[in-house]
N, C-alpha and C positions, 0 to 999 in steps of 0.2 A: 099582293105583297103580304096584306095582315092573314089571308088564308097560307101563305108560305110556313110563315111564323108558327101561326098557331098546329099546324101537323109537325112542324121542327120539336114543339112541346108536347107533343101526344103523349107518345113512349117514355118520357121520363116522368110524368106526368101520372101514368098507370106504373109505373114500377115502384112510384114513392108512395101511393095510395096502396099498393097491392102491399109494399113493405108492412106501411102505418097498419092497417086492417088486420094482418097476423102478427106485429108483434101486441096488438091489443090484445088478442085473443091469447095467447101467450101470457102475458101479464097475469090477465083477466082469472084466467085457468091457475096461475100462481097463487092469485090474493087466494081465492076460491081454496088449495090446496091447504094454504099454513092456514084459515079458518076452519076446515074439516079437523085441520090435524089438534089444534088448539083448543076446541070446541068439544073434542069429546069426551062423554060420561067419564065417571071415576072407573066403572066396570070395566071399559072398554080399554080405560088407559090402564089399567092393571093388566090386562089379560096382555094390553099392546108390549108391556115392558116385560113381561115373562118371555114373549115370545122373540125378541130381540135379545134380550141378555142371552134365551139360549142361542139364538143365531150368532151372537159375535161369538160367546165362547165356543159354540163349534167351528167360528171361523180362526178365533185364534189356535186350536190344537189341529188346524190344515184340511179338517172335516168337509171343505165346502169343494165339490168338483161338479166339473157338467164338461158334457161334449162340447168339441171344438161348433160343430156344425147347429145347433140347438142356437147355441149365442151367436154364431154369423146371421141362422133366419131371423132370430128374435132384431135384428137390425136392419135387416135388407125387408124384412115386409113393411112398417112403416116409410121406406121410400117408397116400395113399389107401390103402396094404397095413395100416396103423395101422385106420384108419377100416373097413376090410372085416372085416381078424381080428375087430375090436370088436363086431363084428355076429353072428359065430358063436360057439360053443360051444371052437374052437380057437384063438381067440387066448388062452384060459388059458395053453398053451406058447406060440403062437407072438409075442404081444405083448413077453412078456420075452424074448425070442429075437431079436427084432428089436432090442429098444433093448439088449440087451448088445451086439448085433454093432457098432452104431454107434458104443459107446461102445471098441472094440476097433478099429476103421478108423481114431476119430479118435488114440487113445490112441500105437496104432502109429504112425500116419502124421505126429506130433508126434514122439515116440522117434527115428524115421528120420531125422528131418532132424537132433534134438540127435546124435546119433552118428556122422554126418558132419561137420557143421559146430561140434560144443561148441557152447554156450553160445550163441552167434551165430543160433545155427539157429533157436532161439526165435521170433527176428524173422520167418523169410520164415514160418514154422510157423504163426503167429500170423495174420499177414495170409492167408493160403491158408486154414486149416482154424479155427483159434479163434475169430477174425470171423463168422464164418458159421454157427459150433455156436452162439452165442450168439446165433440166432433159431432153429434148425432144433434144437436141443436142447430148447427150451421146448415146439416145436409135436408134435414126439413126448409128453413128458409131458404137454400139455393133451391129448390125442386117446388117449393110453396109458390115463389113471388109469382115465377114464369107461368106456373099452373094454373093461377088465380086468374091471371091478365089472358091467358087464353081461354078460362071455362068462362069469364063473364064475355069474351067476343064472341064464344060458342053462344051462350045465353042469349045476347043480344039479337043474334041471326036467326034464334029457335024462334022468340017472342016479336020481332019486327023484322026479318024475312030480308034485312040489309046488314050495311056491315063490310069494312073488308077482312078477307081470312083471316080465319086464325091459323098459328105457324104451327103445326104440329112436328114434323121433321123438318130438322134443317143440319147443317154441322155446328153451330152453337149448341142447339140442342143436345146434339150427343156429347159435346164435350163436355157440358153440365152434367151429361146424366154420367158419364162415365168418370168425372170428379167426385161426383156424390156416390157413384156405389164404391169406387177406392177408398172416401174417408168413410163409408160404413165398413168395409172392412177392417178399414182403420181402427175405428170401433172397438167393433168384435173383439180382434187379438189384443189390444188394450183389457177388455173386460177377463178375456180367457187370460191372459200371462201376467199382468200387469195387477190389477184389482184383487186378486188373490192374496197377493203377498203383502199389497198395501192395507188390507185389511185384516191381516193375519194380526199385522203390526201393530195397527190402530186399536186392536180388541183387548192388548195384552196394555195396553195404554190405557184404557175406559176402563175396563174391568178389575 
């Protein structure tokens, strides 16, 4: 009976430990970000503010373009490095590795503009990097947890030679993976159609 029980708890068990583990690292990779962003030299934040005043006002006179396809890969390879680690034995380190750094580019990259711009900075911050963590933030976590809970069963079976399998194919599996690459293309055309104009707006507001 108490062995019933405790296999009933396994799996939710590893999904809320596999959660806790990435969104520390997440955080962790945050604090880390607005400290870098915070923390540096006067030199550094002069050169940093020259180089964003002229990025917005290029963004506000419609200056800023890129290919459609540049911005889909720039979003589909952090699933697919998500999706591979999940597959081996090492995305035990490198899964949380990946999503601290993310939460560390966006962290900073939010920091930077508030320390140029105060307050204001928010805005262009927002439409640039917040807009867009808020589909490609989810798609690391749904493709992270699962990843995580299968490299450490892979691990387990490397280093103690027991274990039951881990799931690498299944139909869950693909419907995860195929929710996560729809909202990375989600993404994408958010960044290509959407962020463009939002920031056009935002620059003509800062500036």
């Amino acid at each position: 009976m108490g062995k019933r029980v405790g296999r009933k708890w396994d799996l939710p068990w590893d999904q809320g430990s596999a959660l806790g583990i990435l969104s520390a690292c997440f955080l962790l990779g945050g604090v880390a970000g607005c400290l870098f962003a915070a923390l540096s030299d006067s030199q550094g934040a002069l050169e940093l503010g020259t180089y964003l005043e002229d990025y917005l006002r290029l963004a506000g006179e419609g200056g800023l373009s890129s290919g459609l396809w540049p911005v889909i890969w720039n979003r589909l390879k952090y699933l697919l490095a998500a999706l591979i680690l999940g597959a081996t034995a090492f995305g035990v380190v490198g899964l949380p590795i990946l999503i601290g750094v993310q939460g560390f580019f966006l962290s900073f990259s939010v920091g930077c503009f508030c320390r140029v711009f105060g307050g204001a900075g928010l805005l262009p911050a927002f439409a640039l990097f917040g807009l867009p963590a808020l589909l490609w933030a989810p798609v690391l976590f749904l493709a992270g947890v699962p990843g995580l809970q299968r490299s450490r069963t892979l691990l387990n079976r490397v280093l103690h030679g027991g274990g039951k399998p881990a799931v690498v194919y299944g139909g869950e599996l693909w419907c995860r993976t195929g929710l996560c690459v729809g909202l990375s293309f989600g993404c994408a055309l958010l960044e290509y159609w959407v962020v463009p104009v939002l920031l056009e707006a935002c620059a003509r507001v800062v500036l």
